[in-house]
DRENDO-1510 file (C-alpha; in Angstrom, 1 decimal, always signed):
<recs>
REC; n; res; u; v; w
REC; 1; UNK; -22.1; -147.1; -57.3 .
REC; 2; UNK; -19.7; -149.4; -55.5 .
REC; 3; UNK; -19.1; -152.0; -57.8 .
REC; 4; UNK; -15.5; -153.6; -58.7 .
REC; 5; UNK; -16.5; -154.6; -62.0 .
REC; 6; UNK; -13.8; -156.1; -64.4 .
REC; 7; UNK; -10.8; -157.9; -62.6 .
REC; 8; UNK; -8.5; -159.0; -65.6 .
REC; 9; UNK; -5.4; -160.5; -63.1 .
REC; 10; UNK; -3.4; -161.3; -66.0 .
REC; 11; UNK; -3.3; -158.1; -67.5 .
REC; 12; UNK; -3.1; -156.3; -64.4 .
REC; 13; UNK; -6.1; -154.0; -64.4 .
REC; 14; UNK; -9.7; -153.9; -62.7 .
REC; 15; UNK; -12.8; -151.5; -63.3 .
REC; 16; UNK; -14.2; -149.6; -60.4 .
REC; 17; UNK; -17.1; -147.4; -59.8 .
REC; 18; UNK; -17.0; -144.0; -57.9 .
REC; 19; UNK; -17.8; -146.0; -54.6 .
REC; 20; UNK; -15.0; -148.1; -54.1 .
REC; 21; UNK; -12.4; -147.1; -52.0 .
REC; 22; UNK; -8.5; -147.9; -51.9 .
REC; 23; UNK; -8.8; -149.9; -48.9 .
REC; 24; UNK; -11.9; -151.6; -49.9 .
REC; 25; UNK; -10.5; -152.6; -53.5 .
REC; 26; UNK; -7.2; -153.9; -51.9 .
REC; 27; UNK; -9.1; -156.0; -49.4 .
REC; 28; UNK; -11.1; -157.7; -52.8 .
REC; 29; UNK; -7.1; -158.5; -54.3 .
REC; 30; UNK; -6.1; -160.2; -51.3 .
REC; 31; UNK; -6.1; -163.7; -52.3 .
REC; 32; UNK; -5.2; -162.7; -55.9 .
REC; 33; UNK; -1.4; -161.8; -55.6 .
REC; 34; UNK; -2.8; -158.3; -56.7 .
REC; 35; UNK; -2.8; -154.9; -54.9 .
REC; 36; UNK; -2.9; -151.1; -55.9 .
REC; 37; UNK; -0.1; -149.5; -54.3 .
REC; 38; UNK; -1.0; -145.4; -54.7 .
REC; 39; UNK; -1.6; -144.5; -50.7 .
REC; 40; UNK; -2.8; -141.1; -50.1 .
REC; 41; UNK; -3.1; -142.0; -46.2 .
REC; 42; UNK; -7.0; -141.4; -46.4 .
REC; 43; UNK; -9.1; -144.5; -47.5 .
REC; 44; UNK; -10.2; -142.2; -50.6 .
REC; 45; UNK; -12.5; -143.0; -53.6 .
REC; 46; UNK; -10.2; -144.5; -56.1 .
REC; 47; UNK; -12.9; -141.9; -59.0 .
REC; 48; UNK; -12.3; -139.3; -56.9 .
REC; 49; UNK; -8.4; -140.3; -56.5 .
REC; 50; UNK; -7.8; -139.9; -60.3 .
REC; 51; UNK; -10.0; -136.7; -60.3 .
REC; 52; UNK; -7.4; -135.0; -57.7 .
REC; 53; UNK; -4.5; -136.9; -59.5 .
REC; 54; UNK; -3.5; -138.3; -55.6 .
REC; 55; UNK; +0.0; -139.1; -55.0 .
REC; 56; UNK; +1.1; -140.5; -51.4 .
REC; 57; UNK; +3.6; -142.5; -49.6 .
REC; 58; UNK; +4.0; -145.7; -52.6 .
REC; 59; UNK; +4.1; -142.8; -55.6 .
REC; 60; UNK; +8.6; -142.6; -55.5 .
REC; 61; UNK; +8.1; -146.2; -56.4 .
REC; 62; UNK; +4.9; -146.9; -58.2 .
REC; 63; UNK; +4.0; -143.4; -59.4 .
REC; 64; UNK; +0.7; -141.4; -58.7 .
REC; 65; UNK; -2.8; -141.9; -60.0 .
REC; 66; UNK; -1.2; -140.2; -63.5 .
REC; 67; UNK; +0.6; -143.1; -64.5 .
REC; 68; UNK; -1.5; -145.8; -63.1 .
REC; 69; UNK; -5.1; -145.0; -64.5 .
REC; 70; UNK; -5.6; -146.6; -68.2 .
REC; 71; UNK; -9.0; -145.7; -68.8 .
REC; 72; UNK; -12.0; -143.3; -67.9 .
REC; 73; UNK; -15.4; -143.3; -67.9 .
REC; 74; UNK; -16.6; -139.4; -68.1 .
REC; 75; UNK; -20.1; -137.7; -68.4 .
REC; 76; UNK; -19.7; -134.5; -69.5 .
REC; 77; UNK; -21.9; -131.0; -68.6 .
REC; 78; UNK; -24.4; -131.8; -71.7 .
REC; 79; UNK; -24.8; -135.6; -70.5 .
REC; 80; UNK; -22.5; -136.8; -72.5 .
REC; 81; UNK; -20.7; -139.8; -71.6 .
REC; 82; UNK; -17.5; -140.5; -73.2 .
REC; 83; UNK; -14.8; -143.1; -72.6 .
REC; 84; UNK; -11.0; -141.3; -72.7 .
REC; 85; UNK; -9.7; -144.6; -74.3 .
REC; 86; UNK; -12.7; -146.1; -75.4 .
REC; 87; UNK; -15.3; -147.9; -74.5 .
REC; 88; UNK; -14.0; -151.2; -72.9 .
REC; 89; UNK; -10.4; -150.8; -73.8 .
REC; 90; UNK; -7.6; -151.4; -71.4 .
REC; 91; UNK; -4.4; -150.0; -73.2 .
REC; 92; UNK; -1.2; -149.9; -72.1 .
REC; 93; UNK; +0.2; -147.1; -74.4 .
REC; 94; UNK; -1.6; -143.9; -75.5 .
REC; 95; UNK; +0.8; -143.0; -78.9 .
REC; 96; UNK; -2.2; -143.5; -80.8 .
REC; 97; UNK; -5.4; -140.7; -81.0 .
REC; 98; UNK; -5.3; -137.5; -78.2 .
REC; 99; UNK; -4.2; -138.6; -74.2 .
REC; 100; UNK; -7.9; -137.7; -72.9 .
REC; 101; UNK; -7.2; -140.0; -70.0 .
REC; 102; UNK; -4.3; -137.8; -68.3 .
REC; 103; UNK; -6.3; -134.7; -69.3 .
REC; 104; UNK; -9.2; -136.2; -67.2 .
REC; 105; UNK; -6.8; -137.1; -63.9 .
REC; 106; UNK; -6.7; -134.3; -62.0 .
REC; 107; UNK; -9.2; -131.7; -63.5 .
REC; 108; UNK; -11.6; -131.9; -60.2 .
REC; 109; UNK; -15.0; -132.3; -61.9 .
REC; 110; UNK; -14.4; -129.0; -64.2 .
REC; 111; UNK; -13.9; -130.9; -67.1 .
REC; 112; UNK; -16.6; -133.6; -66.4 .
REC; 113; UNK; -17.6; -136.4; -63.6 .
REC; 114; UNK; -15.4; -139.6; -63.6 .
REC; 115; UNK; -18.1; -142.6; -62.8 .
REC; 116; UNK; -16.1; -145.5; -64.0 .
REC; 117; UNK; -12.2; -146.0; -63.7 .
REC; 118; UNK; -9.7; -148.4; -65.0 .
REC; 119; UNK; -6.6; -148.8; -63.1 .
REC; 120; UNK; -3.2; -150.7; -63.5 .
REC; 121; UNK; -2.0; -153.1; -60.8 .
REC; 122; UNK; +0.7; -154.4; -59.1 .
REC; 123; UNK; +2.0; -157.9; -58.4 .
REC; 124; UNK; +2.1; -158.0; -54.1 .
REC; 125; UNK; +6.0; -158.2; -53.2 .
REC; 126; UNK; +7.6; -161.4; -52.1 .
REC; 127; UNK; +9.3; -159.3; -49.2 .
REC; 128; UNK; +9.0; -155.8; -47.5 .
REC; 129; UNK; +10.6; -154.2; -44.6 .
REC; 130; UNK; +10.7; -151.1; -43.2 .
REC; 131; UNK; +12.9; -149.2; -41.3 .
REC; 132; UNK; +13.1; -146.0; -39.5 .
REC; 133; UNK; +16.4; -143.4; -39.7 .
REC; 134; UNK; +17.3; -140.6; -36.9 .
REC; 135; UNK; +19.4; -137.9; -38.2 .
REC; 136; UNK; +21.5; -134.8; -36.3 .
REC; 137; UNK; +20.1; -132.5; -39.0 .
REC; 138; UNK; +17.5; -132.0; -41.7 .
REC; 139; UNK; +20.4; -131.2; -44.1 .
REC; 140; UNK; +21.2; -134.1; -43.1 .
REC; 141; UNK; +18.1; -136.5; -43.9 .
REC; 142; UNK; +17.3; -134.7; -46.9 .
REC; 143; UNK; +20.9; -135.5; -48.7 .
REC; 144; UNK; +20.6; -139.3; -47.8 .
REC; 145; UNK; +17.4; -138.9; -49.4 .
REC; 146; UNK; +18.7; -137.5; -52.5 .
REC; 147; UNK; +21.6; -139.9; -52.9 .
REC; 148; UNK; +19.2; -143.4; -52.4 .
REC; 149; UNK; +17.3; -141.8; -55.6 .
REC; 150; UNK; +20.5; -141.4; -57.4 .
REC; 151; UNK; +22.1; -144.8; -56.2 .
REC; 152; UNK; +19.3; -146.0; -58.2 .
REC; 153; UNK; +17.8; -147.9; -55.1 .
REC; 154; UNK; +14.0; -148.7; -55.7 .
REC; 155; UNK; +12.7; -147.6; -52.8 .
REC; 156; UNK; +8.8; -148.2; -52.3 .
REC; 157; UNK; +8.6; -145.2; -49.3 .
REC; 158; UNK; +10.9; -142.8; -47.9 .
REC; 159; UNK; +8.8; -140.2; -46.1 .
REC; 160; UNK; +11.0; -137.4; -43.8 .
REC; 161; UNK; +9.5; -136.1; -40.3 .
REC; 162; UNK; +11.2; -133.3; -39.1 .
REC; 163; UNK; +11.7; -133.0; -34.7 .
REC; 164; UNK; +8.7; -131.4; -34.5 .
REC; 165; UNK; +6.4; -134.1; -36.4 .
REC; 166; UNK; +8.1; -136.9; -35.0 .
REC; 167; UNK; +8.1; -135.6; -31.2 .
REC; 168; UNK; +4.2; -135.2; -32.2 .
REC; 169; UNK; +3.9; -138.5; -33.6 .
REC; 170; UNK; +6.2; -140.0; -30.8 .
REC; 171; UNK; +3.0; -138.5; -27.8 .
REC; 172; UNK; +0.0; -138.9; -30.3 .
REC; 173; UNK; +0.9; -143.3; -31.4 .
REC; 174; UNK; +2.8; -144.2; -28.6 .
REC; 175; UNK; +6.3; -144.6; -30.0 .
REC; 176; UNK; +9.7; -143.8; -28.7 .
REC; 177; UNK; +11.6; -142.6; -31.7 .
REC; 178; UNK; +14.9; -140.1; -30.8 .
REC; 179; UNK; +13.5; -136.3; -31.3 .
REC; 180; UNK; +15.5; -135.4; -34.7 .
REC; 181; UNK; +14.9; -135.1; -38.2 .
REC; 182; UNK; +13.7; -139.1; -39.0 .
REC; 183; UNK; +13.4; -140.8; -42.6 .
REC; 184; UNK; +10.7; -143.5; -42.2 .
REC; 185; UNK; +11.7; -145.9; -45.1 .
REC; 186; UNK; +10.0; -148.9; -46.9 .
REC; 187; UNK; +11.8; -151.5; -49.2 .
REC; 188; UNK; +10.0; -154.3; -51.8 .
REC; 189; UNK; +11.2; -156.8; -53.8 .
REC; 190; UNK; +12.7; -160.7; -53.2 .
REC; 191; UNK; +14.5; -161.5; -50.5 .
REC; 192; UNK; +17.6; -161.6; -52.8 .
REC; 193; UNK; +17.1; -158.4; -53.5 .
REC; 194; UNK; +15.6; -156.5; -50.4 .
REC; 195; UNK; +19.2; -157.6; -48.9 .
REC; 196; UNK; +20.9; -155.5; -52.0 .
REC; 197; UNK; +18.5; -152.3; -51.3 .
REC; 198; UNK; +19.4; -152.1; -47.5 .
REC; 199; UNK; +22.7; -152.8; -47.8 .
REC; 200; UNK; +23.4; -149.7; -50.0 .
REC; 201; UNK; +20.6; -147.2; -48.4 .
REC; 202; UNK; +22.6; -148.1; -44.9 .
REC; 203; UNK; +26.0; -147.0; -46.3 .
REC; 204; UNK; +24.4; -144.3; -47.5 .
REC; 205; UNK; +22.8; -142.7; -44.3 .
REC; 206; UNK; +25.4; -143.5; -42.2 .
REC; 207; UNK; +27.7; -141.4; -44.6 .
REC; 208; UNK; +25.2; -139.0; -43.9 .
REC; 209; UNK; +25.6; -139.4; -40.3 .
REC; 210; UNK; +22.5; -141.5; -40.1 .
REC; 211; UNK; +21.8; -143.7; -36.5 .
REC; 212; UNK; +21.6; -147.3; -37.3 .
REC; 213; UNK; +18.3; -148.6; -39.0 .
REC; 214; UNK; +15.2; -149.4; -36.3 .
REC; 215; UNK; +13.8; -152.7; -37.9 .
REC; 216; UNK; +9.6; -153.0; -38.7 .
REC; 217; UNK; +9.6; -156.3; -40.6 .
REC; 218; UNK; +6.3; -158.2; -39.9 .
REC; 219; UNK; +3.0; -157.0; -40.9 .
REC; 220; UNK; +1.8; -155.8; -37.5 .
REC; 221; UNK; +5.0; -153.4; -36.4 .
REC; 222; UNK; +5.2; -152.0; -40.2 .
REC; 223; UNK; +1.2; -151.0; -40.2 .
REC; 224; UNK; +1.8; -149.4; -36.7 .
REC; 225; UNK; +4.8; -147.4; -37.8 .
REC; 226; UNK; +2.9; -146.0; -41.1 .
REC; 227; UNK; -0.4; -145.8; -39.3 .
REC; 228; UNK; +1.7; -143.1; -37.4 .
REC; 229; UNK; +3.3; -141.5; -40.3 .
REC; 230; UNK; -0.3; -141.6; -41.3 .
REC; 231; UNK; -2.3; -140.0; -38.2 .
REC; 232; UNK; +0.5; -137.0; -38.7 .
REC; 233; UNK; -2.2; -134.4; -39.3 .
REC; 234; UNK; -4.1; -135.6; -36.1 .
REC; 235; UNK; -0.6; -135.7; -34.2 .
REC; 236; UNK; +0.0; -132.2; -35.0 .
REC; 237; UNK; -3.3; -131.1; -33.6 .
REC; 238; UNK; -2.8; -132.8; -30.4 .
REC; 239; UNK; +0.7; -130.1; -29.8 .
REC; 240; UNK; -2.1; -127.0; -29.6 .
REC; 241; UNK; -5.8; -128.7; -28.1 .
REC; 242; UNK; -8.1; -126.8; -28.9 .
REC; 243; UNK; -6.5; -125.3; -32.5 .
REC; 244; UNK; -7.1; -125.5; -36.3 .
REC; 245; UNK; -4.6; -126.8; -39.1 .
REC; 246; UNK; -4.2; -125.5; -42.0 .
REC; 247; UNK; -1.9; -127.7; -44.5 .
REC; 248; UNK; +0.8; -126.9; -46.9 .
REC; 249; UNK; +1.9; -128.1; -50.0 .
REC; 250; UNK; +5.1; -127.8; -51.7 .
REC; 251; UNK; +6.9; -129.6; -54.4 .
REC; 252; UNK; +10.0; -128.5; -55.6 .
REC; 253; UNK; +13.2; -130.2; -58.0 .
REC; 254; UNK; +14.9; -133.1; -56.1 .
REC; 255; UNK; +18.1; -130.9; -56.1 .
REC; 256; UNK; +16.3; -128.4; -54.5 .
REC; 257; UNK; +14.5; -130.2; -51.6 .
REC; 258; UNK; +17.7; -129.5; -48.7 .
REC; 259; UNK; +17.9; -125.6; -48.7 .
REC; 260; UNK; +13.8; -125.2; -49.3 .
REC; 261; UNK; +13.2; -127.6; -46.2 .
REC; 262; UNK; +16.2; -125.8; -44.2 .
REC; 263; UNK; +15.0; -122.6; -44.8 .
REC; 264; UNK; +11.1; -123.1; -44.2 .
REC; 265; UNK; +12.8; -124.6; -40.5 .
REC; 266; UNK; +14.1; -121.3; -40.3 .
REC; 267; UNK; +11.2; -119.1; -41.1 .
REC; 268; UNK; +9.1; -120.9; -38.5 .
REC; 269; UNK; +11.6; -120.9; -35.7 .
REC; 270; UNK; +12.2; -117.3; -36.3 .
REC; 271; UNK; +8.7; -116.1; -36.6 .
REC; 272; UNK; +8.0; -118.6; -33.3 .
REC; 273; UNK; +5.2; -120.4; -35.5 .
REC; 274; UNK; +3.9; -124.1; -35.3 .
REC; 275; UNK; +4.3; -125.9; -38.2 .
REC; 276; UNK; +6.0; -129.7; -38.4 .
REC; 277; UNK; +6.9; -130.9; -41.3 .
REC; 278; UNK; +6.4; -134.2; -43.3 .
REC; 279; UNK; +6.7; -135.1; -46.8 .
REC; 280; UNK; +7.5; -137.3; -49.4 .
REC; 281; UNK; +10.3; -136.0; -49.7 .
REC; 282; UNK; +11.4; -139.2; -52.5 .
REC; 283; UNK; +9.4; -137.0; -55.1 .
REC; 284; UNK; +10.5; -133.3; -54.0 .
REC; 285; UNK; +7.0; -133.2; -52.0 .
REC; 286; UNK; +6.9; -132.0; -48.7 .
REC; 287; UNK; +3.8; -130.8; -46.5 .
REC; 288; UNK; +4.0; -128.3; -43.6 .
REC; 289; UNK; +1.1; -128.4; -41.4 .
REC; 290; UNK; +0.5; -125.2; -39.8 .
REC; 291; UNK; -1.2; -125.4; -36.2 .
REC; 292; UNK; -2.6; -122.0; -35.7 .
REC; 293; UNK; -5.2; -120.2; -33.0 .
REC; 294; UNK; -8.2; -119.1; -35.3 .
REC; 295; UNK; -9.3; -116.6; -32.3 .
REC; 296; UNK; -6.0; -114.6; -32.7 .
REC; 297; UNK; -5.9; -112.6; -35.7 .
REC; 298; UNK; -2.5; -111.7; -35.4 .
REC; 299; UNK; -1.4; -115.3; -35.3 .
REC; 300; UNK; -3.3; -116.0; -38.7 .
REC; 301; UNK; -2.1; -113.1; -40.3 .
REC; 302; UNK; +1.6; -114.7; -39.2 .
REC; 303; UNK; +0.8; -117.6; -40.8 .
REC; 304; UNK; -0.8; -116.2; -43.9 .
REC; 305; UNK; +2.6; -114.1; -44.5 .
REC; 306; UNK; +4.6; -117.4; -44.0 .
REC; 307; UNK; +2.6; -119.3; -46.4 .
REC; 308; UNK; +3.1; -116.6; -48.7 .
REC; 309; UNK; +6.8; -117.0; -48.4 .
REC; 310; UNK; +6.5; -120.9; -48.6 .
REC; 311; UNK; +5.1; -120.6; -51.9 .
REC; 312; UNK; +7.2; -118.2; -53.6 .
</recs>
C-alpha cells in the first residue's frame, strides 16, 4: 500500500496510501512546483504522520499534520470503513457536518486505522536561505526568538540548540559552529521578500546580542546544516558511547519558553545530568534528550526525578 493516488496540482492536494513516505512523496512533486513542507526529521509514513499528528522543523510556518490533512480514509474496529469528509471529497473548510478529520489526526490507531490520506500542499518557494545565529546566552536566543514571531516575520524554521547540542552536533557532522546557545534559522519567499525577512530577523538578534548571521544559501550547504540539526538524537549519543537516550517533550506558551528553557539548564547542571537540548522553539516546543547509563540505577532514577520536574 504505496500508492500516490490522486495529484490534483491545481487544487493543491494529493491522495496517499499508508506506504508512502515524506521523502518519497516529495521526490514524486519535484518537477511539479509542488512539495509537502511538514518535516518531522524521520522519513515517516505520511498515514502514520496524521495518526501521531507530527509537527517538525517547517510546522512555525506551515503548521503540523492538523492543519494540512483534508481528508481520511478510516476502517474502524467492526470493519467499517468510513471517509471523515467523504468519500472522494477534497474540502477546504469543515463548517459544515462534525470535524471527523482532526478527531482522526492524532488518535494513534485507538479510534481506527488511517489507510488513505488526503493532504494539502504547498507551492515550492522562489528563494530560501538559511542562516545560523551564536548567542552569549539561552535567555538570550530564546527572546530573539520570541520577538521574530511577534515582528510578524514568516519564518519557515527557527530551531534553538543549546551548547551542549551544538558542541555534539559540531563532533558528530563535522561543523565548526562557536559552542553557545545557536538558532539555526530558515527563510522562504521571493527574492524581494527574503531580503525584507532577513533584514528585520538581523536587527532583531543583534539587539539580542546575536553574532552576525553564518550564510547556507545553495541547496548542498542548507541540507548539510539541517541534516545536522537533524542527526541531533544520534549526536547526543555519540557524547556517552555506549549509553541509551531517552527523549523529552515539552511545549509550553510562547511567553513562557525563556524561563522553562533557563531553568531546565539549571536543573541539569545542578543535578550533573546529560541532557542537550533542541527544539522548535518557533512553536513553544522544545525536546531535551536525556543521555543516561541504563546499568546505573541511581543515574536513572536521577533522570526519572528530573523528568518529573520537566513535566510539571
Amino acid at each position: 500500500m504505496d500508492q500516490i493516488l490522486d495529484l490534483h496540482q491545481e487544487d493543491f492536494d494529493v491522495t496517499v496510501e499508508p506506504g508512502v513516505t515524506r521523502k518519497a512523496l516529495n521526490a514524486y512533486l519535484r518537477d511539479t512546483g509542488l512539495w509537502f513542507p511538514v518535516d518531522p526529521g524521520a522519513d515517516a509514513s505520511l498515514c502514520g504522520m496524521a495518526a501521531t499528528s507530527a509537527s517538525g522543523t517547517n510546522a512555525v510556518r506551515y503548521g503540523t499534520m492538523r492543519e494540512n490533512v483534508v481528508n481520511l480514509e478510516v476502517v474502524l474496529s467492526d470493519g467499517t470503513i468510513i471517509h471523515t469528509a467523504g468519500k472522494g471529497r477534497r474540502p477546504r473548510k469543515t463548517s459544515a457536518g462534525y470535524n471527523l478529520t482532526n478527531l482522526f489526526v492524532g488518535s494513534e490507531g485507538t479510534l481506527g486505522i488511517i489507510t488513505k490520506t488526503t493532504l494539502r500542499l504547498y507551492g515550492i518557494p522562489e528563494a530560501m536561505v538559511s542562516a545560523v545565529c551564536s548567542f552569549p546566552s539561552v535567555q538570550d536566543a530564546v527572546d530573539s526568538t520570541v520577538q521574530i514571531l511577534q515582528a510578524g516575520v514568516p519564518i519557515a524554521r527557527i530551531e534553538f540548540l543549546d551548547d551542549v547540542m551544538i558542541d555534539a552536533c559540531n563532533r558528530f557532522s563535522c561543523l565548526s559552529y562557536p559552542v553557545t546557545p545557536t538558532l539555526f534559522l530558515e527563510f522562504h519567499g521571493s527574492e524581494q521578500s527574503l531580503k525584507e525577512q532577513v533584514n528585520t530577523t538581523e536587527d532583531i538578534t543583534q539587539s539580542n546580542r546575536g553574532s552576525d548571521f553564518q550564510w547556507a544559501q545553495d541547496a548542498e550547504t542548507r541540507n548539510r546544516l539541517w541534516k545536522a540539526r537533524h542527526d541531533a538524537w544520534y549526536a547526543a549519543l555519540a557524547l556517552r558511547p555506549g549509553c541509551k537516550a531517552y527523549a523529552t517533550d515539552v511545549c509550553v506558551p510562547l511567553s513562557q519558553l525563556p524561563q522553562i528553557i533557563v531553568e531546565t539548564k539549571e536543573d541539569l547542571i545542578e543535578n550533573r545530568l546529560t541532557g542537550p537540548i533542541a527544539g522548535h522553539v518557533g512553536d513553544g516546543n522544545f525536546h531535551c534528550l536525556m543521555v543516561v547509563d541504563p546499568t546505573d540505577p541511581e543515574e536513572l532514577h536521577q533522570v526519572h526525578l528530573f523528568t518529573e520536574r520537566l513535566a510539571r
